[in-house]
C-alpha positions in Angstrom: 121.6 86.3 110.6 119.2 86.1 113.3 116.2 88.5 113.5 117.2 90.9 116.1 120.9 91.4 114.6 118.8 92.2 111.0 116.6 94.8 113.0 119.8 96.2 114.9 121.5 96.6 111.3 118.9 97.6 109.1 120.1 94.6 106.6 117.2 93.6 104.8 115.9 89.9 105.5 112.4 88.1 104.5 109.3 88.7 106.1 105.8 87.7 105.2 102.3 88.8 106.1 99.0 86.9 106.0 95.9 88.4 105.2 93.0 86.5 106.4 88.9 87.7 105.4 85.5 85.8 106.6 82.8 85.4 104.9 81.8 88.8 105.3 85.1 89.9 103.6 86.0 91.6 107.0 89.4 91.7 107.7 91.0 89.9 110.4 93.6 92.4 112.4 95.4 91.4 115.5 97.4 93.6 118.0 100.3 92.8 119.1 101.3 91.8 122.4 102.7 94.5 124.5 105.9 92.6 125.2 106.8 92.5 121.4 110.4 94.1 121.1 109.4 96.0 118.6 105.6 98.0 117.6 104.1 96.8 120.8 100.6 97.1 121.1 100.0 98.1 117.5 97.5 96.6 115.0 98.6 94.5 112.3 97.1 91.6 109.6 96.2 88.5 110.9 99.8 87.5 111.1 103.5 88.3 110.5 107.0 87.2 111.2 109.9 85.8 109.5 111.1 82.2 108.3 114.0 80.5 109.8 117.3 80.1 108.1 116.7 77.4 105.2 112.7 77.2 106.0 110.2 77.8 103.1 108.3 81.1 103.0 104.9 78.9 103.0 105.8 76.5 105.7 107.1 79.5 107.9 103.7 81.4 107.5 101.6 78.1 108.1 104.0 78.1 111.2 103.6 81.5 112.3 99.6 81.8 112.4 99.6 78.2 114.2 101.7 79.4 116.5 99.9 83.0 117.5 96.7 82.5 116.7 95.9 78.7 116.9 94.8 78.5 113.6 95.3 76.3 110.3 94.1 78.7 107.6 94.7 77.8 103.7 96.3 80.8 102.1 97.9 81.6 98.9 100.5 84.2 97.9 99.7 87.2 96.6 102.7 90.2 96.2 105.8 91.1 97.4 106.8 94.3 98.5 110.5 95.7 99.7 110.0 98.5 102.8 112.4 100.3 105.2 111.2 101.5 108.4 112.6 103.4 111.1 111.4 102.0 114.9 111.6 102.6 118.2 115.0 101.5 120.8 116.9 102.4 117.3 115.6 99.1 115.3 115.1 98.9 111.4 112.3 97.1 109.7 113.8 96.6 106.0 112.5 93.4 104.4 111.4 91.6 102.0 108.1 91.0 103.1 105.7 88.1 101.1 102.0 88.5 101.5 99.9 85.6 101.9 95.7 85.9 101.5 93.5 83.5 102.9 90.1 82.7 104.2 89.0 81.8 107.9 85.7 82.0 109.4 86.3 79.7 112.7 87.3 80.9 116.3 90.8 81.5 117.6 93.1 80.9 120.2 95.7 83.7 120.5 98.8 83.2 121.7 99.2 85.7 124.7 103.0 86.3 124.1 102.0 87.2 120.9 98.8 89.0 120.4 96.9 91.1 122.9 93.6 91.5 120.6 92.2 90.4 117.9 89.1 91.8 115.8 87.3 91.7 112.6 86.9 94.8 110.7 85.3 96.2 107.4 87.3 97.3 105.0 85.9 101.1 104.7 86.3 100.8 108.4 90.0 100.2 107.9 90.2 102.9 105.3 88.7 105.3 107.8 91.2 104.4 110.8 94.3 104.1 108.8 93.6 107.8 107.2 92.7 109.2 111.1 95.1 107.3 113.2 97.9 105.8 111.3 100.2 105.9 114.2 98.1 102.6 115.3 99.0 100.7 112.7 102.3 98.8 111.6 104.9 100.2 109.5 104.2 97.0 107.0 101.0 96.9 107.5 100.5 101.1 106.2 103.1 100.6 103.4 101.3 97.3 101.5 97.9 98.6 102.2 96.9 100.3 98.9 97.9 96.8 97.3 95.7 94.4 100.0 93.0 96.9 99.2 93.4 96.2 95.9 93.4 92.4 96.1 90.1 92.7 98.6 88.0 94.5 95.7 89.2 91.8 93.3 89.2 88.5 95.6 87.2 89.1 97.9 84.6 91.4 97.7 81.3 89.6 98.9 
């Protein structure tokens, strides 16, 4: 079904999410645009949508971050997780969300449509925001945290 009918429905659907680090093993977070239809103006991972009907979960993420942030990062999967989330204008976020992790230490080109900011972060000073100001954050991004915390102190820990 398309996306907005699963968001309407609450029917759950595949996501992904792509976690990218530098060299630093800062995290890249972008927020998104404030035209988005749904968690406007939020901050997120690097990037997240969902793959269209009969396209690959890979090829739809390698899509995705071309696409909003100008990039061609290499990535590789790491979990999945299943979530359900209540938004705003009465929409649903229940997917199936795959989690890609990858490493990128060029510029970017963000798609304005898309993302409104982007930054680099550590990860105690992501601990630190999503204890004090969760609300700032993505429903996704809050519910696989714990688990992208626990890849960063096993991958990527500099």
């Amino acid at each position: 079904m398309e996306k907005m009918e699963a968001h309407r429905s609450g029917t759950l659907h595949r996501a992904f999410s792509i976690f990218l680090f530098n060299a630093e093993g800062h995290m890249l977070l972008q927020q998104r645009a404030m035209d988005k239809y749904h968690s406007p103006g939020l901050w997120t991972n690097a990037c997240c949508s969902h793959p269209l009907p009969g396209e690959l979960v890979g090829a739809a993420a390698q899509r995705r971050v071309q696409e909003e942030l100008g990039i061609s990062p290499s990535f590789e999967p790491g979990f999945q997780f299943t979530y359900r989330a209540e938004l705003a204008n009465e929409l649903v976020e229940h997917e199936f969300d795959h989690v890609f992790f990858g490493r990128w230490d060029g510029g970017l080109k963000p798609a304005p449509a898309e993302v409104m900011n982007t930054r680099w972060i550590s990860i105690d000073e992501m601990q630190s925001e999503v204890a004090n100001a969760p609300e700032r954050f993505t429903a996704w991004l809050l519910v696989c945290w714990p688990q992208v915390l626990a890849h960063w102190a096993k991958n990527v820990l500099p």
